[in-house]
N, CA and C atoms as a LAMMPS dump frame, in Angstrom:
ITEM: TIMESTEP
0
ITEM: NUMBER OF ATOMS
327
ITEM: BOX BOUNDS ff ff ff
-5.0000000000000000e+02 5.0000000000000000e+02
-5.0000000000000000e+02 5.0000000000000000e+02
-5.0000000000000000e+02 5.0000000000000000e+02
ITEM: ATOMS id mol type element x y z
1 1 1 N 218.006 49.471 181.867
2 1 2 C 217.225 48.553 181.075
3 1 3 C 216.577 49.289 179.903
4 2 1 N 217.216 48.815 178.796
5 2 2 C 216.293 49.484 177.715
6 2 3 C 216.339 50.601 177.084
7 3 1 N 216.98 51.835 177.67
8 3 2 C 216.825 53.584 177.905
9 3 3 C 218.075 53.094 175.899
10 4 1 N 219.133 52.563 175.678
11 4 2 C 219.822 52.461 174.505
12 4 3 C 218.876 51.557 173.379
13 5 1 N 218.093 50.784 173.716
14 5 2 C 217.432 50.359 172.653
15 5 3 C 216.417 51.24 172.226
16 6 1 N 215.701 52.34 173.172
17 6 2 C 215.055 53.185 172.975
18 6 3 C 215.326 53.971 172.345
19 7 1 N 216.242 54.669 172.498
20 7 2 C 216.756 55.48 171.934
21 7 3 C 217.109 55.376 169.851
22 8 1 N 217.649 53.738 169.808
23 8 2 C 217.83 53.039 168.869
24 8 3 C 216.634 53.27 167.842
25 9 1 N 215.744 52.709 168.594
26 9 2 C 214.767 52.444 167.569
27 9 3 C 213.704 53.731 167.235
28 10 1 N 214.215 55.039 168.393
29 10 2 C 213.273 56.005 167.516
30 10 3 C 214.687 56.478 166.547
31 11 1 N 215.421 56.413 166.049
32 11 2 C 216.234 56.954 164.943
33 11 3 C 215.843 55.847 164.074
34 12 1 N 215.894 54.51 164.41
35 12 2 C 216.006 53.579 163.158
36 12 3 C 214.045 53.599 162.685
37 13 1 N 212.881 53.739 162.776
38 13 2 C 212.157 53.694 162.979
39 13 3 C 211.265 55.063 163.197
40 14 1 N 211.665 56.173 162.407
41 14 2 C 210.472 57.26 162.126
42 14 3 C 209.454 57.023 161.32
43 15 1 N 208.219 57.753 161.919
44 15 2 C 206.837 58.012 160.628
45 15 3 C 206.497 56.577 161.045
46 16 1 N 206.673 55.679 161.487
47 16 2 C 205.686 54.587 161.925
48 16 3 C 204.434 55.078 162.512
49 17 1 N 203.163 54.632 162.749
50 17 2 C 201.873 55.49 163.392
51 17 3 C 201.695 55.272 164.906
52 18 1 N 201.122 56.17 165.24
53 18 2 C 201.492 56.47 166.518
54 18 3 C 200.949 55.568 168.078
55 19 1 N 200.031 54.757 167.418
56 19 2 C 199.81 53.142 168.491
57 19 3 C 201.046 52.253 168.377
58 20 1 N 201.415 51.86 166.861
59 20 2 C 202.714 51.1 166.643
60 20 3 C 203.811 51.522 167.194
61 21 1 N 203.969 52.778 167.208
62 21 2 C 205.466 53.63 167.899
63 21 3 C 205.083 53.602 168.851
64 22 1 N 204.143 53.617 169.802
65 22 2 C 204.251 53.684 171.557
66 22 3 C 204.632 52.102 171.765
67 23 1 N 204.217 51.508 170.862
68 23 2 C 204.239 50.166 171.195
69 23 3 C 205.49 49.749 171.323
70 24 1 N 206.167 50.359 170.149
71 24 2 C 207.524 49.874 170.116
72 24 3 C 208.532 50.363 171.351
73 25 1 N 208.544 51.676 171.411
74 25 2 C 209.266 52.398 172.017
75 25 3 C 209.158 51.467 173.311
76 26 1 N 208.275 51.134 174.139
77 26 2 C 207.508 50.121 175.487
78 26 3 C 208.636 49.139 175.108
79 27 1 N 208.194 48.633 174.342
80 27 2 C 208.991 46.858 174.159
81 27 3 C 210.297 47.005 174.498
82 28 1 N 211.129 48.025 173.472
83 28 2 C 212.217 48.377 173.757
84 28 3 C 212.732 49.121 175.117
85 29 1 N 212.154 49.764 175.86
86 29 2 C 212.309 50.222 176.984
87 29 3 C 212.726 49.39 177.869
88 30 1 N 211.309 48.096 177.481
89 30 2 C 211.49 46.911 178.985
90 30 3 C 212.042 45.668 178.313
91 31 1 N 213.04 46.056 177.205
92 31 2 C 214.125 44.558 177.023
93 31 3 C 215.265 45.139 177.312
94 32 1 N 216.664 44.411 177.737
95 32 2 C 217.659 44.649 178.147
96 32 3 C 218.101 44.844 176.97
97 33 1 N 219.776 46.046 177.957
98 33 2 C 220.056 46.394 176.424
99 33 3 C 221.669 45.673 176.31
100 34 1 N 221.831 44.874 176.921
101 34 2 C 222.79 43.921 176.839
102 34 3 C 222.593 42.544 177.02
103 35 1 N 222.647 41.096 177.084
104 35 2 C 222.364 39.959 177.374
105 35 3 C 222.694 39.838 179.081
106 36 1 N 221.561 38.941 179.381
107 36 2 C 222.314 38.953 181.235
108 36 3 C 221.728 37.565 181.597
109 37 1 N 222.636 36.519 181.337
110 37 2 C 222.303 35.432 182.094
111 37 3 C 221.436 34.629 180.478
112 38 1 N 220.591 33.981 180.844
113 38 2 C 219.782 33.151 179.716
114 38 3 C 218.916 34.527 178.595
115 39 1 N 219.038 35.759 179.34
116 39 2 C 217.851 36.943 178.711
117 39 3 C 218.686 37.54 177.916
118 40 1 N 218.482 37.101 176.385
119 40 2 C 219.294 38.01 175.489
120 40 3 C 218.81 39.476 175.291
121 41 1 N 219.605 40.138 174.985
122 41 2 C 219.281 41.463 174.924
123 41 3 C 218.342 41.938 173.899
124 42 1 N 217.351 43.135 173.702
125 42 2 C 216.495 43.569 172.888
126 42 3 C 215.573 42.714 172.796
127 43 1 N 215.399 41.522 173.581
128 43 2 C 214.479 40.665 173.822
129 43 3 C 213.206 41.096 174.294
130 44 1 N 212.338 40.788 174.061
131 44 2 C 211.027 41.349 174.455
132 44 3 C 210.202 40.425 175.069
133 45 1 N 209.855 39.813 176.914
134 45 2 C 209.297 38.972 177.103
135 45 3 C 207.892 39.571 178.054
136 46 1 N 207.603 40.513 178.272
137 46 2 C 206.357 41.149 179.148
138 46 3 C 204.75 40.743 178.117
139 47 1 N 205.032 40.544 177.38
140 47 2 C 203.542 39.785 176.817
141 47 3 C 202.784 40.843 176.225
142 48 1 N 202.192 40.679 175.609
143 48 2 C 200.418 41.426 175.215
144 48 3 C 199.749 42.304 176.072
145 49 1 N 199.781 41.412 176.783
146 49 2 C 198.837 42.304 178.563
147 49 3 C 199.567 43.191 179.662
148 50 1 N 201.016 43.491 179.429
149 50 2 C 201.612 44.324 179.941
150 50 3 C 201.938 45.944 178.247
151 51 1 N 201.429 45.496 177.186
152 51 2 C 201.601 46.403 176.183
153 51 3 C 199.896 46.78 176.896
154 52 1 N 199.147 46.18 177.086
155 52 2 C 197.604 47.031 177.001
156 52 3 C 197.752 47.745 177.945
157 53 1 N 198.253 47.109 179
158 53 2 C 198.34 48.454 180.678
159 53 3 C 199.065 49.662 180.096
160 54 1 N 200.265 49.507 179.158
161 54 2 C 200.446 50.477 179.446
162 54 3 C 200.199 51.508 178.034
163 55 1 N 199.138 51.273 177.373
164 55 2 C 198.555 52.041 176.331
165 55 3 C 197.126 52.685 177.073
166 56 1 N 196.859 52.309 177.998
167 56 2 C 195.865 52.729 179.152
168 56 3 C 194.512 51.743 178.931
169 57 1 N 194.771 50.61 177.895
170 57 2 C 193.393 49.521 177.779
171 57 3 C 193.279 48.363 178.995
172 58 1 N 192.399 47.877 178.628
173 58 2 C 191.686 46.196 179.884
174 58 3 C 192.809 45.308 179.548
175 59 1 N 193.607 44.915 180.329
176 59 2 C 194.464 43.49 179.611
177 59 3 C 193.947 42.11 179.523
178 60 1 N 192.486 42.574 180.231
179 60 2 C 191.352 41.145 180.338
180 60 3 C 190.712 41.161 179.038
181 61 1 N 190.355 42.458 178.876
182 61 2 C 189.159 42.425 177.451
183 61 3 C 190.205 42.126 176.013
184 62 1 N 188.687 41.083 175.503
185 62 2 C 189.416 40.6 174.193
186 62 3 C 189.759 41.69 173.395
187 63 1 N 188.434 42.878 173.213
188 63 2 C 188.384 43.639 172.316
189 63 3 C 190.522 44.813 172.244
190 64 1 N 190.783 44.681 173.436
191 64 2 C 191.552 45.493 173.828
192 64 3 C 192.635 44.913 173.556
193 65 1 N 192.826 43.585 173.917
194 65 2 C 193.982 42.858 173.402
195 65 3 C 194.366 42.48 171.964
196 66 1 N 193.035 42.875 170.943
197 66 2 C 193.314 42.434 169.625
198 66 3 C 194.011 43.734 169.198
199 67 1 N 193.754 45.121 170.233
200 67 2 C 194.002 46.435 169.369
201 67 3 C 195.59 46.526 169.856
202 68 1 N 196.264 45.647 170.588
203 68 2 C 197.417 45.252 170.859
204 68 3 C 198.031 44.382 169.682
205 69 1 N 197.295 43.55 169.377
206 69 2 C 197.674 42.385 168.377
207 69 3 C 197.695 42.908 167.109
208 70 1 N 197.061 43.904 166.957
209 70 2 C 197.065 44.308 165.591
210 70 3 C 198.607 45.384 165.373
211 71 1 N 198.366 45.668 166.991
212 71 2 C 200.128 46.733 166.439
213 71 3 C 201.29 46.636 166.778
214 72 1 N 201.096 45.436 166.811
215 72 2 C 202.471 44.099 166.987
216 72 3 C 202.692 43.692 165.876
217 73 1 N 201.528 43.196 165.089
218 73 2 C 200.902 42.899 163.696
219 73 3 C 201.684 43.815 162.665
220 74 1 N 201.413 45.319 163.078
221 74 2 C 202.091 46.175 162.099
222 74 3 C 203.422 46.22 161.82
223 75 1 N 204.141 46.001 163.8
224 75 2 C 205.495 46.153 163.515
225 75 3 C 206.449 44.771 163.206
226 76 1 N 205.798 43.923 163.111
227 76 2 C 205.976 42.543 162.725
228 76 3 C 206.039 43.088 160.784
229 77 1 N 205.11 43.443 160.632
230 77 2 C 205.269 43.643 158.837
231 77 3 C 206.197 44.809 158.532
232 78 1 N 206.293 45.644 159.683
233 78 2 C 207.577 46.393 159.069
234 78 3 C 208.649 46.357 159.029
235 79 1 N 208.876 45.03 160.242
236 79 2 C 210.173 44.212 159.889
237 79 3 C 211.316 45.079 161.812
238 80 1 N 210.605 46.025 162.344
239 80 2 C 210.416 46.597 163.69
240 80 3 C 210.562 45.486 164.715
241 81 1 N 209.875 44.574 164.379
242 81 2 C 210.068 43.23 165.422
243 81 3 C 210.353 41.996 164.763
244 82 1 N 210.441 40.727 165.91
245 82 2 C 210.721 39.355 165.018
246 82 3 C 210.41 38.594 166.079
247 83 1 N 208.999 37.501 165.366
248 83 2 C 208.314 36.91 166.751
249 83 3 C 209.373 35.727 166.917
250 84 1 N 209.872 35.775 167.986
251 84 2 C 210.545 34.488 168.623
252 84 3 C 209.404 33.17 168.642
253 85 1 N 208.613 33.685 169.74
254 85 2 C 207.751 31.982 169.498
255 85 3 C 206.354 32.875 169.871
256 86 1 N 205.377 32.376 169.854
257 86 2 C 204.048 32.216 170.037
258 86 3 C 203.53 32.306 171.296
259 87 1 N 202.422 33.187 171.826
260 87 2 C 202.315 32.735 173.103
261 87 3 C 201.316 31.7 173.092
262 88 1 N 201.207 30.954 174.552
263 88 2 C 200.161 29.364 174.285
264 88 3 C 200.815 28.714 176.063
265 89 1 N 199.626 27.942 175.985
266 89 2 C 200.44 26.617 176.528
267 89 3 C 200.842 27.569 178.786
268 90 1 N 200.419 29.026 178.521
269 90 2 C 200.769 29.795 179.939
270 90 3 C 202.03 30.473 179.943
271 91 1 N 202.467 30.54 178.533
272 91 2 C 203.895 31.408 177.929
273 91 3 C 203.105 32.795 177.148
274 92 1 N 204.102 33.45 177.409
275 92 2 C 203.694 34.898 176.494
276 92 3 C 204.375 34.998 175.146
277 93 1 N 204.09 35.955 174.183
278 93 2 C 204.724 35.968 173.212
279 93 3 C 206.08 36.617 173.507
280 94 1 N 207.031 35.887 172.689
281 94 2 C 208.538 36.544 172.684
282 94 3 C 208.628 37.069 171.448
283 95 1 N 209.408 38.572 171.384
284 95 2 C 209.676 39.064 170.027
285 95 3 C 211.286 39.802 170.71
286 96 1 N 211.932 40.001 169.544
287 96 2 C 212.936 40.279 169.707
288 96 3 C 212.933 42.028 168.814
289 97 1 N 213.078 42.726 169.795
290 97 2 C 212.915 44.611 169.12
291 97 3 C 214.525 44.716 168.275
292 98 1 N 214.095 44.946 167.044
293 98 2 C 214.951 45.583 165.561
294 98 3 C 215.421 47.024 165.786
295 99 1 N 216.704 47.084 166.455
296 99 2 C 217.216 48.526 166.666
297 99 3 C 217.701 48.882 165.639
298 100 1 N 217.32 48.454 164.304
299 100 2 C 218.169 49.236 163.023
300 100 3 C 217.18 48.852 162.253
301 101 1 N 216.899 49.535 161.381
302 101 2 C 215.888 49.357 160.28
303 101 3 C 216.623 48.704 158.9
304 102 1 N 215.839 47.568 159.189
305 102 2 C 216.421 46.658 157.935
306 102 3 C 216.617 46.909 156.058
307 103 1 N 215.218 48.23 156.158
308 103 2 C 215.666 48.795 154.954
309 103 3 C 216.619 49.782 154.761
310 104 1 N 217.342 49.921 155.577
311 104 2 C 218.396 50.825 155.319
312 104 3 C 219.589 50.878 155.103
313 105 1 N 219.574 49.158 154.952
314 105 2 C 220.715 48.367 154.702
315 105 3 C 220.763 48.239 153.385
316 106 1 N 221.698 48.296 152.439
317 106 2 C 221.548 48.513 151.074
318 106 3 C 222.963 47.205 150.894
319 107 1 N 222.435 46.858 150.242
320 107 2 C 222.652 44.904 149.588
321 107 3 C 223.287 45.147 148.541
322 108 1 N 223.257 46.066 147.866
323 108 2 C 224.036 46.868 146.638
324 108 3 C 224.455 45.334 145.787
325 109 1 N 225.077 46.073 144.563
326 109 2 C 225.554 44.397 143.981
327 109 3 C 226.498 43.731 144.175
């Protein structure tokens, strides 16, 4: 589970800072690295509160969960992730982990 997307995204994904890169590296660890059944692969479904356990914060405290949200936040703007849907409603957030860095794709003319 994960050990090839890991791997992926620390080559596609250097010099990111170093809360955002644990973060990532996690996500990618615990999404599959092939599709299996309805769970597409590089999928990311463990939530917010399984990123705080394992950055060593409260997954209860607000304060702790925003310092989660914010570096989801980052890798969301670096283009590192892509929020599937929202969490709400007793669902967690889904993001899908970017094993290739989108700027490195050159669009040329």
């Amino acid at each position: 589970m994960g050990a090839r997307n890991a791997k992926a995204v620390g080559l596609a994904w250097p010099g990111l800072p170093d809360r955002p890169w644990r973060v990532l590296l996690w996500m990618a660890l615990t999404s599959l690295d092939e599709d299996k059944g309805e769970r597409a692969a590089r999928t990311y479904y463990a939530g917010h509160a399984a990123i705080a356990e394992m950055l060593g914060l409260d997954p209860k405290s607000t304060s702790d969960l925003r310092v989660v949200r914010r570096a989801v936040a980052h890798l969301v703007r670096a283009g590192a992730l892509v929020p599937l849907h929202a969490a709400g409603n007793g669902r967690t957030a889904v993001y899908v982990v970017c094993t290739a860095s989108l700027r490195a794709v050159d669009n040329g003319p």
